[in-house]
GUVO-88757 format. One line per field, with one value per residue (C-alpha): residue in three letters; z, y, x; residue number from 0. Coordinates in steps of 0.1 Angstrom, whole numbers, m for minus. Layout:
N
residuo [ALA:...]
c3 [Z:...]
c2 [Y:...]
c1 [X:...]
num [NUM:...]
END
This chain:
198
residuo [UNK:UNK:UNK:UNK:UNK:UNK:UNK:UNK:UNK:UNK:UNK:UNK:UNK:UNK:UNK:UNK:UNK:UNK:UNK:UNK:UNK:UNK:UNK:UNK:UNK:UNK:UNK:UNK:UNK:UNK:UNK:UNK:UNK:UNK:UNK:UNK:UNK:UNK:UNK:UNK:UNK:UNK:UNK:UNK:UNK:UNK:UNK:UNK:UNK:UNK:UNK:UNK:UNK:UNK:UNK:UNK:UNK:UNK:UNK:UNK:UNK:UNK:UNK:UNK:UNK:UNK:UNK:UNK:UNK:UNK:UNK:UNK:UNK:UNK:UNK:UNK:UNK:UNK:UNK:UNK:UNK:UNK:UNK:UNK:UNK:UNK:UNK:UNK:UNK:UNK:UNK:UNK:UNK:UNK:UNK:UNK:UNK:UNK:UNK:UNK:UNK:UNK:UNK:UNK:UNK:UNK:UNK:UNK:UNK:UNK:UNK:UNK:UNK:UNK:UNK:UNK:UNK:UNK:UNK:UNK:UNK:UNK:UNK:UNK:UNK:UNK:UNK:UNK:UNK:UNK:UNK:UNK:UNK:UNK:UNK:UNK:UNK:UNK:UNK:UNK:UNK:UNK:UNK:UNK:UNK:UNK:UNK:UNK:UNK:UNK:UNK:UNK:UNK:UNK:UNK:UNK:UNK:UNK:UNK:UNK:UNK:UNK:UNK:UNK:UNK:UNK:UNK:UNK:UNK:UNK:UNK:UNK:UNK:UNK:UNK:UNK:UNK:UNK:UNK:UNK:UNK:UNK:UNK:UNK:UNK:UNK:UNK:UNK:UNK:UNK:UNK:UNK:UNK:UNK:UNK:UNK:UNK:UNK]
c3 [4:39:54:72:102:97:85:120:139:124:123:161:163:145:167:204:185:179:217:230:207:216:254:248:232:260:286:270:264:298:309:286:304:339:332:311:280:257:226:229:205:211:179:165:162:141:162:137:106:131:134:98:98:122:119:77:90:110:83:69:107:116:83:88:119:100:125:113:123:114:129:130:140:144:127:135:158:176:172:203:212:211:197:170:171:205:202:169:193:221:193:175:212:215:184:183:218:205:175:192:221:202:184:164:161:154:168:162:169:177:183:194:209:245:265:265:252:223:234:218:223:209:217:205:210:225:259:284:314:350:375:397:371:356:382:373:337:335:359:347:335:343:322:330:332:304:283:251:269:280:249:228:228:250:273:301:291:265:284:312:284:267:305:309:274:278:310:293:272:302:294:310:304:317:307:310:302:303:304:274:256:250:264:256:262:260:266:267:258:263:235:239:247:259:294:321:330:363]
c2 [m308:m325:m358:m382:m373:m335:m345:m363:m333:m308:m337:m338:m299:m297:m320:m302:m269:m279:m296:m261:m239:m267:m258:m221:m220:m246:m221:m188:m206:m213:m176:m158:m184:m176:m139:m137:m122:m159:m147:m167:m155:m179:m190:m214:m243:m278:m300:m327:m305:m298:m338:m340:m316:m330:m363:m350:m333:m361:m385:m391:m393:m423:m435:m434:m456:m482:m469:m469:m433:m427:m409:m414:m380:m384:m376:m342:m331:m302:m271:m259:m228:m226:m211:m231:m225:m234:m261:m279:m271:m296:m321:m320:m327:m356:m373:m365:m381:m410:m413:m408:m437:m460:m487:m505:m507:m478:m444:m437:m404:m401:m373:m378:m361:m371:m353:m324:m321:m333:m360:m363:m396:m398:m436:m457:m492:m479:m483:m472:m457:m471:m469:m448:m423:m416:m390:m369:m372:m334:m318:m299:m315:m353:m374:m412:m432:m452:m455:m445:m418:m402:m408:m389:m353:m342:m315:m327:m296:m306:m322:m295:m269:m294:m293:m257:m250:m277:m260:m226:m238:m251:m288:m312:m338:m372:m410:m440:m463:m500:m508:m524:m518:m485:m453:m430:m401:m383:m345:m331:m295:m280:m279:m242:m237:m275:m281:m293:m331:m330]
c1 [m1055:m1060:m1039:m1064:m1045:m1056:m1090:m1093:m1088:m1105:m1132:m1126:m1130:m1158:m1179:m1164:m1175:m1212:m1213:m1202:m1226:m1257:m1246:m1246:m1281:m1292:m1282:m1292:m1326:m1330:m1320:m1343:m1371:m1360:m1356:m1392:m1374:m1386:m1403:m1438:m1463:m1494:m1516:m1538:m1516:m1520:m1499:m1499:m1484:m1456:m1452:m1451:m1422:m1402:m1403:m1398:m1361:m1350:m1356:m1321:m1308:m1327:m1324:m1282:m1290:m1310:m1342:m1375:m1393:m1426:m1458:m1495:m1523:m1553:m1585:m1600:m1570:m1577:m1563:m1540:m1529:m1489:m1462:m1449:m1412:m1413:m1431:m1410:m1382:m1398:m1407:m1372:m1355:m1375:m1375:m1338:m1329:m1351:m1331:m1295:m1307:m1322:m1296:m1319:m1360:m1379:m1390:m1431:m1444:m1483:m1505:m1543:m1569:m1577:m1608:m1600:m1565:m1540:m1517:m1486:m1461:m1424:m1423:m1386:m1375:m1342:m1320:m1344:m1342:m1334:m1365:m1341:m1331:m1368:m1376:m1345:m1347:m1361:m1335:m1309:m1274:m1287:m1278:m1277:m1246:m1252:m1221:m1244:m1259:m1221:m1207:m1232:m1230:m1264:m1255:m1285:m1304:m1328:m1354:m1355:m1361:m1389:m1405:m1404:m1418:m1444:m1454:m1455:m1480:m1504:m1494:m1478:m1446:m1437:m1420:m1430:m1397:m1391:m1354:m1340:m1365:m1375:m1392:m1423:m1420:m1455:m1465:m1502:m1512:m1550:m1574:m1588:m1623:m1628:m1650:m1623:m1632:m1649]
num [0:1:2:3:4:5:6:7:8:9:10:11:12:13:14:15:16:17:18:19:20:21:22:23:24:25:26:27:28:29:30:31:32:33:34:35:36:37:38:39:40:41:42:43:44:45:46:47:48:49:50:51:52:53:54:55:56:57:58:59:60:61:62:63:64:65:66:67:68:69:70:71:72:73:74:75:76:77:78:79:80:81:82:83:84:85:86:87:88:89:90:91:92:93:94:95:96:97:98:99:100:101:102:103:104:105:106:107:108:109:110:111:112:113:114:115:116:117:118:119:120:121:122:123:124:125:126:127:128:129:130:131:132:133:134:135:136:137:138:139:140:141:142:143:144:145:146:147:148:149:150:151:152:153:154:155:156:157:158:159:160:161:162:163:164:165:166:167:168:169:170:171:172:173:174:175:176:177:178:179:180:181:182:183:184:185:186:187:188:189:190:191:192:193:194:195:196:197]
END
């Protein structure tokens, strides 16, 4: 049997341990990108069902914050072409940061068709983000001095890896952010076969 005092510690381990393996698969994820050696094996892919699953295994974390999370896809969404793991990976990061960042509200995940590509926003009524610090958001190791945002155990990575797989996929990745009272974070990907708006 455990003491609380030992119960503290190892409690104390437990959470450095998963920070230093998150860091470790940060940084070999961004190596085997650099280095070409990612496994991307494109497919048909139904962006919404990968919604549905995400915002499914986050569930009971938003739920232990009191957060509302829910999503809404479109009718008729358009296939994409993508590699799912990769892309549950880029949803999971942000509905997670989302969650972690957001004290009370909700978090609302939407995926629609736009011309001639899916849309997809992860939008929260969380801390925000300072005008100054929106265009370094997707660099590597930023993270914002906001006492929520250093105490939680992000290792700056995440969103640089959600860029770089975004871009893999011929999308694109940016944030709109009001601060106070919440970001969206939204990411487009191509719908194959659609005419390029002139």
């Amino acid at each position: 049997p455990l003491n609380d005092n030992q119960k503290h510690f190892l409690s104390v381990i437990k959470n450095n341990t998963d920070r230093l393996t998150a860091l470790i698969n940060d940084l070999l994820d961004i190596a085997r990108i650099e280095t070409g050696r990612v496994r991307f094996e494109p497919a048909p892919v139904k962006l919404g069902e990968i919604v549905a699953d995400v915002v499914e295994a986050m569930a009971a974390r938003a739920q232990q914050k009191g957060l509302t999370l829910s999503y809404e896809v479109g009718a008729g969404l358009p296939e994409v072409m993508g590699d799912h793991d990769r892309l549950y990976q880029v949803l999971t990061n942000l509905v997670g940061n989302a969650i972690n960042y957001t004290l009370e509200g909700s978090v609302t995940v939407e995926a629609i068709h736009v011309g001639t590509a899916v849309q997809v926003n992860v939008r929260d009524t969380g801390i925000g983000i300072k005008k100054e610090d929106v265009g370094h958001i997707f660099d590597r190791f930023f993270r914002a001095d906001d006492p929520l945002v250093q105490e939680s155990s992000g290792t700056g990575l995440g969103l640089s890896i959600v860029k770089m797989f975004v871009e893999m996929h011929g999308g694109r990745v940016w944030v709109d952010s009001d601060l106070g009272r919440g970001s969206t974070f939204t990411f487009i990907l191509p719908v194959p076969g659609a005419e390029p708006e002139r």
